[in-house]
C-alpha positions in Angstrom: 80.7 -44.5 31.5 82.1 -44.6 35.7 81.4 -41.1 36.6 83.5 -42.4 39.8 86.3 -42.8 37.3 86.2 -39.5 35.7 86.3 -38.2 39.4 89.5 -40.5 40.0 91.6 -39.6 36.7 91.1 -36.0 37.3 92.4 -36.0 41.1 95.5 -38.4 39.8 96.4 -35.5 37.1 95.9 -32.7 39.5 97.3 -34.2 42.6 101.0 -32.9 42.0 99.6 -29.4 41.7 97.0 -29.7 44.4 100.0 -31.3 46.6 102.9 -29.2 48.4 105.7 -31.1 49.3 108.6 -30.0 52.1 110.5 -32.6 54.1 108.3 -35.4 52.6 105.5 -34.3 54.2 102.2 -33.2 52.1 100.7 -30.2 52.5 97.4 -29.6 51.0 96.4 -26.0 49.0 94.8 -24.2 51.4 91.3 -23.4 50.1 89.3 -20.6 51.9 85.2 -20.4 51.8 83.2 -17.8 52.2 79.7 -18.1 53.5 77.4 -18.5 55.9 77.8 -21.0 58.5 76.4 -21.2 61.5 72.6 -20.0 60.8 69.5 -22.2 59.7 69.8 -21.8 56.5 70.5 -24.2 53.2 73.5 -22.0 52.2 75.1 -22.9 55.8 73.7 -26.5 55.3 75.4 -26.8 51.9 78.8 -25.5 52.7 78.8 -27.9 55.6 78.6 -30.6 53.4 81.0 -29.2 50.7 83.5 -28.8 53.6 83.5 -32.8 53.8 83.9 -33.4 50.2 86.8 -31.0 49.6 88.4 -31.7 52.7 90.3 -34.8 51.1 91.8 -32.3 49.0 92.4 -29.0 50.2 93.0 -27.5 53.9 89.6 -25.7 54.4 88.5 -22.8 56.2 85.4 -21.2 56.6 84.9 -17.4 56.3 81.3 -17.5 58.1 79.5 -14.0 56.9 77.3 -13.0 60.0 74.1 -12.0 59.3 73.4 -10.1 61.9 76.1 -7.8 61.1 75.7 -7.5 57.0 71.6 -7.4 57.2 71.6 -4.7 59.0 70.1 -1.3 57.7 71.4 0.6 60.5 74.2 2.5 60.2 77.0 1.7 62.9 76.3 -2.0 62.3 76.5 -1.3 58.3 80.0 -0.4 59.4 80.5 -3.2 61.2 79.4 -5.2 58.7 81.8 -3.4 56.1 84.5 -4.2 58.9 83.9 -7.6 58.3 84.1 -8.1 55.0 87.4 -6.4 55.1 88.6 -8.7 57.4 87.9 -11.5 55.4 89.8 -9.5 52.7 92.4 -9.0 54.4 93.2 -12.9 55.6 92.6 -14.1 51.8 96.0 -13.8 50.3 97.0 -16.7 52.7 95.3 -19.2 50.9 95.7 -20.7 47.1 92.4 -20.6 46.1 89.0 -18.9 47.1 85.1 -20.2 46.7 82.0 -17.7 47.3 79.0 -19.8 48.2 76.8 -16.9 46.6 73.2 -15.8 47.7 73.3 -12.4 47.5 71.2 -11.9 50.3 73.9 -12.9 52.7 76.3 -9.8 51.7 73.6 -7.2 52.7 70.2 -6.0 52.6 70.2 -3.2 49.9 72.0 -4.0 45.9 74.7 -1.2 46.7 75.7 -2.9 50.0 75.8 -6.3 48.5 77.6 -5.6 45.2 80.2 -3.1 47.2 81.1 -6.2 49.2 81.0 -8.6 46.3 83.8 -6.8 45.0 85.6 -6.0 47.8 85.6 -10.2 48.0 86.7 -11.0 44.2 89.3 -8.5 43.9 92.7 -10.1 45.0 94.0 -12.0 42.9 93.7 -15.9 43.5 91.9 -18.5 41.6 88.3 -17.8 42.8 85.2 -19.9 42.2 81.8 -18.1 42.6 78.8 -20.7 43.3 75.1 -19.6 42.4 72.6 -20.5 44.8 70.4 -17.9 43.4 70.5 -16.3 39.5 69.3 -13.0 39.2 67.1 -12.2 36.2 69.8 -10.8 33.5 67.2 -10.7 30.5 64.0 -11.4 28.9 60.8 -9.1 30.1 61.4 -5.8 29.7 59.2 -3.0 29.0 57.1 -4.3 25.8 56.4 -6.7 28.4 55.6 -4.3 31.4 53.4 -2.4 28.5 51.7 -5.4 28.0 51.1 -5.8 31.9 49.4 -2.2 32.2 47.4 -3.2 28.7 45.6 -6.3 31.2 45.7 -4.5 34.2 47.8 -6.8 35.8 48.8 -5.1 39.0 50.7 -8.6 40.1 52.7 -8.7 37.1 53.5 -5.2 36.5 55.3 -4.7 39.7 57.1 -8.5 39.2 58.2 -7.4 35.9 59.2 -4.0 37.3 60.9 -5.5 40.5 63.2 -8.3 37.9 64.1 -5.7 35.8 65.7 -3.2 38.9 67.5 -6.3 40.2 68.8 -6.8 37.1 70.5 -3.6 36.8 71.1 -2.9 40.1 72.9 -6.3 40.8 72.6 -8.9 38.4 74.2 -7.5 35.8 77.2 -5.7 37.7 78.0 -9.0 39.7 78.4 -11.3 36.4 79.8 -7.8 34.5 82.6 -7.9 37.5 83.3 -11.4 37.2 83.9 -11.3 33.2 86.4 -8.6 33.8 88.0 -10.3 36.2 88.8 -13.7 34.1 91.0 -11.2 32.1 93.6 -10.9 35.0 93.1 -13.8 37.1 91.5 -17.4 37.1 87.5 -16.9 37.1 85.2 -19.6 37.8 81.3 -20.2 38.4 79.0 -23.4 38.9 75.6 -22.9 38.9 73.2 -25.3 39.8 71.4 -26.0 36.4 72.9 -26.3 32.9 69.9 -23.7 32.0 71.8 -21.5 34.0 75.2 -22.1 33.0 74.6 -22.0 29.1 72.7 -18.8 28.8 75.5 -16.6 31.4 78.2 -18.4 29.6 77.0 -16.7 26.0 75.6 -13.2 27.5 78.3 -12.7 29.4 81.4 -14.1 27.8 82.6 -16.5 31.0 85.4 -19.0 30.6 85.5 -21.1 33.0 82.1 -22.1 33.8 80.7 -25.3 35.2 77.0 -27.0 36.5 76.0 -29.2 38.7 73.2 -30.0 41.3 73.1 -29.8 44.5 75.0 -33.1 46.2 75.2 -33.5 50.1 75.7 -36.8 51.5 76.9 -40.3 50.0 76.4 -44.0 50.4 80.0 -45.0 52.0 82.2 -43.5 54.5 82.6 -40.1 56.1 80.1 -38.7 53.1 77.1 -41.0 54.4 74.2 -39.4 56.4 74.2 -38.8 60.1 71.7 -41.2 61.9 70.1 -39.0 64.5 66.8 -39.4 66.0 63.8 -38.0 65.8 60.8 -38.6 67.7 57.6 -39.6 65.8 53.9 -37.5 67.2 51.8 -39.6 69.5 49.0 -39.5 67.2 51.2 -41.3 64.3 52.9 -43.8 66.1 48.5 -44.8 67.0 48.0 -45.4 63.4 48.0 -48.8 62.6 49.4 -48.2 59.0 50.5 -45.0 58.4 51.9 -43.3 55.3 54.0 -40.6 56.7 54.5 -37.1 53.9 56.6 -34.8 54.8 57.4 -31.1 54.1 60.8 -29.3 54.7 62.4 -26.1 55.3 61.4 -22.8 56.3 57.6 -22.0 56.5 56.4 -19.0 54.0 54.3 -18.4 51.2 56.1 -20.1 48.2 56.7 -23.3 49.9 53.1 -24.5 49.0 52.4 -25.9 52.3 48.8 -24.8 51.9 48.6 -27.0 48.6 49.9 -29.9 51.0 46.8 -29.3 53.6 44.4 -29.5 50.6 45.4 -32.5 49.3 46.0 -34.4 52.6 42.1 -33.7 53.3 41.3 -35.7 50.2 43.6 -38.5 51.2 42.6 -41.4 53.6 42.8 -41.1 57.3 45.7 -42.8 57.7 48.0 -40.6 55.9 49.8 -38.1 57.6 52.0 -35.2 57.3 54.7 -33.8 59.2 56.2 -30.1 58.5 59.7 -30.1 59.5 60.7 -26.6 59.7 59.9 -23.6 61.3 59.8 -19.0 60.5 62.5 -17.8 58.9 64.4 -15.7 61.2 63.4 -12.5 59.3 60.2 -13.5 59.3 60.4 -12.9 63.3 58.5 -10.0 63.4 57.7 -7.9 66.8 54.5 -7.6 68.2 53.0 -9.8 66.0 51.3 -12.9 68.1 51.5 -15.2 65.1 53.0 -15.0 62.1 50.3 -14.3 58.9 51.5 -16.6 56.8 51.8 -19.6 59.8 48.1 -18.3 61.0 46.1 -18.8 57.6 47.8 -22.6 58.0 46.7 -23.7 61.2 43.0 -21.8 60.0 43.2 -24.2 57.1 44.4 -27.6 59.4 41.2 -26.8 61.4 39.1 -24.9 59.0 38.9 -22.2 60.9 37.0 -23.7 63.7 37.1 -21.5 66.5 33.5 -20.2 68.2 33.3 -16.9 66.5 34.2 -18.4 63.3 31.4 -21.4 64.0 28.9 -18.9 65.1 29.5 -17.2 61.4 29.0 -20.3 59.4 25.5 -21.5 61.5 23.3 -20.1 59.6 25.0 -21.1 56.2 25.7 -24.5 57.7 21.8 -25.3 58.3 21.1 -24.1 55.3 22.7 -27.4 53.9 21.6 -30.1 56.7 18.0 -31.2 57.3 19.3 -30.5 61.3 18.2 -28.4 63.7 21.1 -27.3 66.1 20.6 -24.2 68.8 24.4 -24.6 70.0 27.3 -22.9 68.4 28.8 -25.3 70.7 27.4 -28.6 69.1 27.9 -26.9 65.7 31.5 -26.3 66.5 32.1 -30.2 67.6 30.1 -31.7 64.4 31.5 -28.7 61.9 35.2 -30.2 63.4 34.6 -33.7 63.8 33.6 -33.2 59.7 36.8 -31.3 58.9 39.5 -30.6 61.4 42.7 -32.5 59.9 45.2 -31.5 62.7 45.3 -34.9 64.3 46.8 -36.1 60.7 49.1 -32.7 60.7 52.0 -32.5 62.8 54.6 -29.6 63.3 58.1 -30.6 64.0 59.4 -27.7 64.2 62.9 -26.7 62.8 65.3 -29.0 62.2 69.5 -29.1 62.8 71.2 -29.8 60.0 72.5 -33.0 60.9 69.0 -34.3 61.4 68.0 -33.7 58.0 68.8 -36.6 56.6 67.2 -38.8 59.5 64.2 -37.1 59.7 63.7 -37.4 55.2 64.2 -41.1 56.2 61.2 -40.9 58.6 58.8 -40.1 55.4 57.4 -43.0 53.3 56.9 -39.7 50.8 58.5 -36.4 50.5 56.5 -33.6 49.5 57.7 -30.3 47.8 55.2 -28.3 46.7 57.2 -25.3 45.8 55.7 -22.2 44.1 57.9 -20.7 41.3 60.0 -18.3 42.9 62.5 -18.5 40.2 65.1 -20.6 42.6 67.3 -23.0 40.8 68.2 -25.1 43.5 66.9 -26.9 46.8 68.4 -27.6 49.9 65.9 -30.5 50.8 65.1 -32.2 46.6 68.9 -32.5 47.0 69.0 -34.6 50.5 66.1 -36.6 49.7 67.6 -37.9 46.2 71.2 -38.4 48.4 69.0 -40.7 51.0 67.1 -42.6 48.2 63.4 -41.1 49.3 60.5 -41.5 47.6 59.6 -37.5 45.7 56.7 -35.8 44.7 57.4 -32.1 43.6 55.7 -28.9 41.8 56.7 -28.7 38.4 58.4 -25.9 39.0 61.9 -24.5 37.0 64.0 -25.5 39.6 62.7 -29.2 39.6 62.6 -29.7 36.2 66.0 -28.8 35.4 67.0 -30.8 38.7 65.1 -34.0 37.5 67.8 -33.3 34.3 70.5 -34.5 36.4 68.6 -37.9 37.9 66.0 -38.5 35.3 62.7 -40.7 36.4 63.7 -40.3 40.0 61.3 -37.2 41.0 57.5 -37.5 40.4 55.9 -34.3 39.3 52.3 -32.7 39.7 51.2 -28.8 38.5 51.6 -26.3 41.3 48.8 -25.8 43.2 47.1 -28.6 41.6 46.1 -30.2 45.2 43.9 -32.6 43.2 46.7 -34.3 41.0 49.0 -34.0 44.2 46.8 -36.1 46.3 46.4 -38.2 43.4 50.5 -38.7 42.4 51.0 -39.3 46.4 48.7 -42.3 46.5 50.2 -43.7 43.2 53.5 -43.2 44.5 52.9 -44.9 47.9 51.4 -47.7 46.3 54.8 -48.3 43.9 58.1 -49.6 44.7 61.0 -47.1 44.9 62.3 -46.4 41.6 65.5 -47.7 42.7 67.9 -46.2 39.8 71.1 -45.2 40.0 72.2 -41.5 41.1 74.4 -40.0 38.3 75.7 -36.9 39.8 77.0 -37.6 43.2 79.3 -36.0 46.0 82.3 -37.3 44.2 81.1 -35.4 40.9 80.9 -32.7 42.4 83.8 -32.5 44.5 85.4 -33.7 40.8 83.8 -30.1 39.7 85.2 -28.0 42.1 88.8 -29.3 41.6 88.5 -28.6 38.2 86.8 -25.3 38.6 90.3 -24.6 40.9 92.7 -26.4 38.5 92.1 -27.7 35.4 93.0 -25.7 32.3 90.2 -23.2 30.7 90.7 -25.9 27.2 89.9 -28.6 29.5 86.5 -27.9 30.7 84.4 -28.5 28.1 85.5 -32.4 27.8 85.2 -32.6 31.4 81.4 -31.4 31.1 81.0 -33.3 28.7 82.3 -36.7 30.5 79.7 -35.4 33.5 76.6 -35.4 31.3 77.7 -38.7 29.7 78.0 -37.1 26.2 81.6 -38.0 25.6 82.4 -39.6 22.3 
């Protein structure tokens, strides 16, 4: 089946209503989206690329939610950041239909904050689409399972289980419980980003209207393609007679598994390298810290930890293993780093613009994701690489999996954490071909989704779906 047909008929059916006529000029709906914008941050990344899709079909406008303003915990910037929202509020009955880009972060820093504004958002009465970037937990462990947690003494788990079940009541369940009383007096839609997703809040929660698909950013023709910008490779690579360039994206923390990257690069041949595009989180900006933790154990794993205090410790252990005789921290520092030090073969790029993304994925024989499960169902940088044709290797997280549904045999998975099988799938992977199959979901599917999440009749949908996941009979 042409998906790019299903995309076609449905804009030729909807046009008329889509379309407003006067003096035989077309005026498009108006569509108004709420989000971030302007930060570094995938939400703002995405919408910027939505803005291009549905810009063939509806008269856009941003509503960019500053962070700044509705992060804050202080109260006179609270206010202003309640000011805001109703604003925003106020300017929404100009348009025909609405879209939330949701991450519920990005409405406030405490649940009542954040769902007080949610519903301050949803409550006029135009056709509104909500987009997922992030599903709270709405079910499964509960307290046999927190008993059971306390039964093992797991500290770890206890407090997970005990921190999912709070967001759940708190803010999962009053977001989606809003939105199913809203579909009973006004058009109600959500897409989430996996069909996991979609299925189990469509039966717990009675939605009408609801709709997946991935992530989609850039295409192969026209306005949709990738901006070529450039980026400058490190001296060091551009010395290596035949590299094979990895590279890691987005914001350096814990759960991106850059760590697991490190380790497996050190059991790769010298002439592979890896590049971390990306830099600390804003929040992560903390005062009066000289270096970050997190960003600190790193660059002690690049090296080893080889500065002279930390070569004076391992001296005596380290000539416990060599028939050698060294009386120089000095000369034990230079041989211990000579052995191990990696950080010729690891280069920070630093943070990257959005319209670099792209360019700088194309840099990379290999991209490298080596996520941690953090129970996301969707990512920024997967989705851009698949756009561009790169060559993946990802954890085998949730996310991925239900990602790799979309585009089967295009991602190449390895366990997180495993650095062993990572380093082992990366030189398998650099050694074959690019897969070279053909993308099924696309921009054009899913700006075909968001028309219909706008337009099409609730008795419509499910055919639609099914067209999109090629199960049409």
């Amino acid at each position: 089946m042409n998906l790019l047909f299903v995309a076609l008929e449905f804009k030729l059916c909807s046009q008329a209503k889509a379309d407003k006529i006067k003096d035989g000029v077309i005026f498009l709906q108006k569509l108004a989206i709420i989000s971030t914008y302007d930060d570094l941050c995938g939400i703002a990344g995405y919408t910027k690329a939505l803005v291009r899709q549905l810009q063939q079909d509806y008269d856009v406008t941003v509503f960019d939610l500053d962070q700044y303003l509705l992060r804050s915990t202080i109260r006179s910037i609270r206010r202003l950041g309640d000011e805001l929202i109703a604003e925003i509020v106020s300017k929404l009955p100009a348009f025909d239909v609405v879209n939330i880009q949701l991450e519920h972060g990005t409405l406030g820093a405490t649940p009542a904050d954040i769902f007080r504004r949610f519903e301050s958002l949803v409550r006029h009465g135009k056709p509104l689409t909500v987009t997922f970037h992030t599903v709270l937990p709405v079910g499964g462990r509960g307290a046999r399972d927190l008993a059971r947690a306390v039964r093992h003494l797991d500290r770890r788990g206890f407090f997970e289980i005990l921190h999912e079940m709070r967001v759940g009541r708190e803010l999962g369940h009053p977001v989606m419980r809003s939105l199913a009383r809203r579909q009973k007096r006004a058009k109600t839609s959500v897409i989430f980003h996996t069909r996991r997703d979609a299925r189990s809040h469509k039966l717990i929660y009675g939605l009408d209207r609801v709709f997946d698909h991935p992530l989609a950013f850039y295409g192969s023709t026209g306005k949709l393609m990738p901006p070529r910008t450039r980026v400058n490779l490190p001296a060091a690579l551009k010395a290596e007679v035949r590299p094979v360039v990895l590279g890691i994206f987005g914001f350096i923390s814990p759960y991106k598994g850059i760590h697991t990257a490190i380790q497996a690069l050190r059991r790769l041949p010298g002439n592979y390298h890896l590049m971390v595009f990306g830099g600390l989180h804003p929040n992560d900006i903390r005062k009066g810290y000289s270096v970050h933790p997190y960003l600190e154990k790193v660059m002690d794993l690049v090296t080893d930890d080889f500065g002279a205090m930390a070569a004076s410790k391992k001296k005596g252990v380290f000539e416990g293993q060599v028939n050698l005789h060294i009386d120089s921290s000095a000369t034990l520092q230079r041989l211990m780093s000579g052995m191990c030090d990696i950080s010729q073969r690891v280069h920070f790029m630093g943070a990257v613009r959005d319209d670099e993304f792209a360019s700088a994925i194309q840099l990379c024989d290999i991209v490298v994701l080596p996520y941690e499960e953090v129970g996301q169902s969707s990512s920024g940088p997967l989705a851009i690489a698949n756009d561009v044709g790169a060559r993946i290797v990802c954890a085998r997280n949730k996310a991925f999996l239900q990602y790799e549904r979309y585009n089967p045999g295009r991602l190449n998975f390895f366990d997180i954490g495993n650095y062993l099988e990572l380093a082992q799938r990366i030189i398998s992977v650099a050694e074959s071909p690019p897969p070279g199959l053909p993308q099924s979901y696309t921009v054009e599917t899913n700006r075909a989704v968001y028309k219909a999440s706008f337009e099409m009749p609730s008795d419509s949908i499910e055919p639609f779906i099914r067209k999109l996941a090629g199960k049409d009979d």
